[in-house]
Each structure stands twice: as structure tokens, then as C-alpha cells.
C-alpha positions in Angstrom: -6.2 26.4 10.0 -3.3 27.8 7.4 -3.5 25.9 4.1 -0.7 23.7 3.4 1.2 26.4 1.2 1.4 28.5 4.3 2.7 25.8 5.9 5.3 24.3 3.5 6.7 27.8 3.4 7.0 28.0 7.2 8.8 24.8 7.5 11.2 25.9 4.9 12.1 29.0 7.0 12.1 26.5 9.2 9.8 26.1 11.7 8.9 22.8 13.1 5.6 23.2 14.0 4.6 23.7 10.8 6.0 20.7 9.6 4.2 18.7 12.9 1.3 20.1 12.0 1.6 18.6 8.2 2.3 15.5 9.9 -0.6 15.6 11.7 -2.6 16.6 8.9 -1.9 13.4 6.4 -0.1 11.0 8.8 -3.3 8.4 8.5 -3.1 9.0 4.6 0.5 7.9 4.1 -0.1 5.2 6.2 -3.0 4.1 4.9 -0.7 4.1 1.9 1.8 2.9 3.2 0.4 -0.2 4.5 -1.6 -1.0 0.9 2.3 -0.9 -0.6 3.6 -4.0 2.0 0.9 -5.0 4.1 2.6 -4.8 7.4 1.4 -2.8 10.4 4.8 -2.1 11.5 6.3 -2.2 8.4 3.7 0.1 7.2 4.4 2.6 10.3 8.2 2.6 9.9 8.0 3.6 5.7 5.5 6.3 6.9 7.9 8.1 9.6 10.9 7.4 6.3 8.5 9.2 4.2 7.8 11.7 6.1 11.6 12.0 7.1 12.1 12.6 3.0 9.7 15.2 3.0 11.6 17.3 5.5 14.5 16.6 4.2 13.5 17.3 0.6 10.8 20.1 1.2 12.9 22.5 -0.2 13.0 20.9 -3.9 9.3 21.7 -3.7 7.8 24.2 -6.4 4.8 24.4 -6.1 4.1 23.1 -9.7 1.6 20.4 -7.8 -0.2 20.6 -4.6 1.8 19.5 -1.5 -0.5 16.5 -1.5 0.4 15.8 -5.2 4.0 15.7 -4.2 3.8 13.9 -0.9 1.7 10.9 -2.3 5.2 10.6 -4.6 7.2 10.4 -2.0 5.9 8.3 -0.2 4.8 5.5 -3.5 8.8 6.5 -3.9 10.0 5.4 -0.4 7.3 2.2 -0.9 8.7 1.1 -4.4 12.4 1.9 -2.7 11.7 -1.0 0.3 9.7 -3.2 -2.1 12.5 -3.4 -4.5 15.2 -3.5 -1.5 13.0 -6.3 -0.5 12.8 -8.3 -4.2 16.8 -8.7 -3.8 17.0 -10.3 -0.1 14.0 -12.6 -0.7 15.7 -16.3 -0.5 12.5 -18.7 0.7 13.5 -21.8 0.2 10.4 -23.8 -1.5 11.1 -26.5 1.4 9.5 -23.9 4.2 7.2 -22.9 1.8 6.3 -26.8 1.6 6.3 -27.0 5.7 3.8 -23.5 5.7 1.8 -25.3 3.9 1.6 -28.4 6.1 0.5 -27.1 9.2 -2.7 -27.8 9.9 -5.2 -25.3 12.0 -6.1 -25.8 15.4 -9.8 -27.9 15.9 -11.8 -25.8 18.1 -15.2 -26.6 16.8 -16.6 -23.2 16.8 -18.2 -22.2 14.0 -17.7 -18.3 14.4 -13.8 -18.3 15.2 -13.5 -20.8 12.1 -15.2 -18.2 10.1 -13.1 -15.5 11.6 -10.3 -17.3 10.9 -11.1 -17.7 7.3 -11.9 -14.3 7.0 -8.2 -12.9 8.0 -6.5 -15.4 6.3 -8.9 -14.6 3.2 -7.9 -10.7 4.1 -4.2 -11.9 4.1 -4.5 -13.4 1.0 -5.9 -10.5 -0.9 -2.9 -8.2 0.5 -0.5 -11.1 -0.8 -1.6 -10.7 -4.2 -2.3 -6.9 -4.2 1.6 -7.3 -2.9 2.4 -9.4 -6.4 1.4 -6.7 -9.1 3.6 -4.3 -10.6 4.2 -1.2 -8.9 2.1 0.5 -11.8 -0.8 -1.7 -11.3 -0.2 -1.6 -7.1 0.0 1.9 -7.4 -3.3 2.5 -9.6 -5.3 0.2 -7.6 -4.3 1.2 -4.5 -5.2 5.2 -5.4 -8.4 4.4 -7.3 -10.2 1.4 -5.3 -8.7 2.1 -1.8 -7.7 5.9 -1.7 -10.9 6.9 -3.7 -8.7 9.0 -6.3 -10.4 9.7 -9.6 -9.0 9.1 -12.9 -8.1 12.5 -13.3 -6.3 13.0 -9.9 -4.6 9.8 -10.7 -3.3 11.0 -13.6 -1.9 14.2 -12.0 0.0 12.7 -9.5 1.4 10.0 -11.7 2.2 11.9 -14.7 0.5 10.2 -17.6 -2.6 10.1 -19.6 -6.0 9.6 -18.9 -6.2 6.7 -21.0 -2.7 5.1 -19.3 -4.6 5.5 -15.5 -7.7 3.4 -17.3 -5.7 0.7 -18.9 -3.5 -0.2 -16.0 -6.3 -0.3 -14.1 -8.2 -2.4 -16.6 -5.2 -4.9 -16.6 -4.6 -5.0 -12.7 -8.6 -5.5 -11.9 -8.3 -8.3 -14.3 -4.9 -9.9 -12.8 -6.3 -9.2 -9.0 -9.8 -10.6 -10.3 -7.7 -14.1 -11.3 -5.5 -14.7 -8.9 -8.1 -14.0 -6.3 -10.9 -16.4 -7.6 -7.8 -18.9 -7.5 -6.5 -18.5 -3.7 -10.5 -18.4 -3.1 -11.2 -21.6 -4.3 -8.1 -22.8 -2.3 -8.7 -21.4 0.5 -12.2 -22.7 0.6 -10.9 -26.1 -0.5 -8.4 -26.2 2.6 -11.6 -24.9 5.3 -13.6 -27.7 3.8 -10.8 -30.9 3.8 -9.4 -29.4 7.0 -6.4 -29.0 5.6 
């Protein structure tokens, strides 16, 4: 298997296997990160094939200064924060259909487990909803250290900054997610119980 500096080089003299077989290599990475940015399946699939259309297009301004993986995981938080953002300026929910959301109540079906099951993706929704309503530093830093597995230090590497920066926005976002989720527990809970 040729390392990925073997292969970067190869698809800038331009040859396309190489590039599929970089694909092929982190494709279920950047969609794994992908997805943790928007929380979409299909969403999450279309930024990874953008990303991955950046990097060919770009691979030439790569150095070298960082690993490949160092600068892929950039372009692809880059192509995330681009559709977030993109996203921020269409958003127009009225509160009225956020009123009506709120009004439908789930179908009785009087089983236990698919109540449960139920409960559990909606709870699963709701923790991607507020992972969605950090900052892109605190999305970013939680999304590398308590989903991708990074450490500190790798963190810092591919983000640029300190050590101590990595830790404190990490601090902070724990604490915000930690908040907000006790809070959409409790009502989520509160809903399962009332049948609301």
C-alpha cells in the first residue's frame, strides 16, 4: 500500500487512481465528519463528495508542511463551516411551524419497546440539534476529541493553536452540551410521560 505522500504526488502528475485510492482510504472519515458538522445522512454524503471535490481541485497548494490527513480534515471542517454558514443566512422558520412541530402528538401503539425506540432517536436527534448549535470552535473541538478520538495534541496541529486553547474550548463546549442536554432531557422525558 503506497503512503499517502506517494500518492498526493501521483495525483498531482495526475493520475486518478491515486486520487481514488485516497478516496477510498478516508471517505468513511470525512463522512463521519461530515455528518457530526450537519447531522444529515444525505446532507452529510453530498459535503463529503464537495470536500473531496476541493481536495482535487486544491491538491496542488499542498506542501507538505502537515500530513495529508492534517490538511484534509481542514478542508473538509472548511467545506462544513462554508454550508453551515450558507445555511445561517437562508434559515426563516417562522415560530408559528415551530408552534405546530410542537403540537403533533405521537402515534399510540402501546408497545413498550417501539415507544422506547422512539425516544431513543428522537433523544439521538436531539443531541445532534444541540451539537448543531455550538460555535464552529466548540463543534469542531468536540467533534475531533469525543467522536474522532483525536488527542489534544493532534487537535492542536490541525487547528493551529495552543494546547491550552484545544483544553479550554473544550472545557466550555462540554459544559454548554452538558446544559442544554440535561434541559431537552428533562423535556423530552416530560413529553414521553404526559404523552405529549
Amino acid at each position: 500500500m503506497n503512503s499517502d505522500e506517494i500518492l498526493v504526488a501521483q495525483v498531482k502528475s495526475g493520475d486518478l487512481d491515486a486520487f481514488e485510492q485516497l478516496v477510498a482510504r478516508y471517505e468513511t472519515k470525512v463522512y463521519t465528519i461530515a455528518y457530526r458538522y450537519v447531522g444529515n445522512y444525505n446532507d452529510a454524503s453530498d459535503l463529503a463528495q464537495d470536500a473531496f471535490i476541493r481536495v482535487y481541485r486544491s491538491i496542488n497548494s499542498f506542501r507538505g508542511d502537515s500530513s495529508f490527513l492534517t490538511w484534509l480534515y481542514r478542508v473538509v471542517t472548511n467545506v462544513c463551516k462554508d454550508e453551515l454558514r450558507r445555511r445561517a443566512k437562508e434559515k426563516t422558520v417562522s415560530i408559528d411551524e415551530i408552534v405546530e412541530k410542537g403540537k403533533s402528538p405521537p402515534a399510540e401503539t402501546g408497545h413498550k419497546p417501539l415507544e422506547e425506540a422512539v425516544l431513543s432517536r428522537e433523544w439521538q436527534e436531539e443531541v445532534q440539534q444541540i451539537l448543531n448549535t455550538l460555535s464552529d470552535d466548540h463543534r469542531t473541538v468536540v467533534v475531533m476529541k469525543d467522536i474522532q478520538g483525536y488527542s489534544y495534541e493532534e487537535i492542536a496541529g490541525y487547528l493551529e493553536c495552543s494546547l491550552g486553547t484545544v483544553k479550554s474550548r473544550l472545557n466550555r463546549a462540554r459544559h454548554i452540551l452538558k446544559d442544554r442536554l440535561l434541559t431537552r432531557k428533562d423535556l423530552l422525558i416530560g413529553r414521553a410521560c404526559h404523552g405529549q
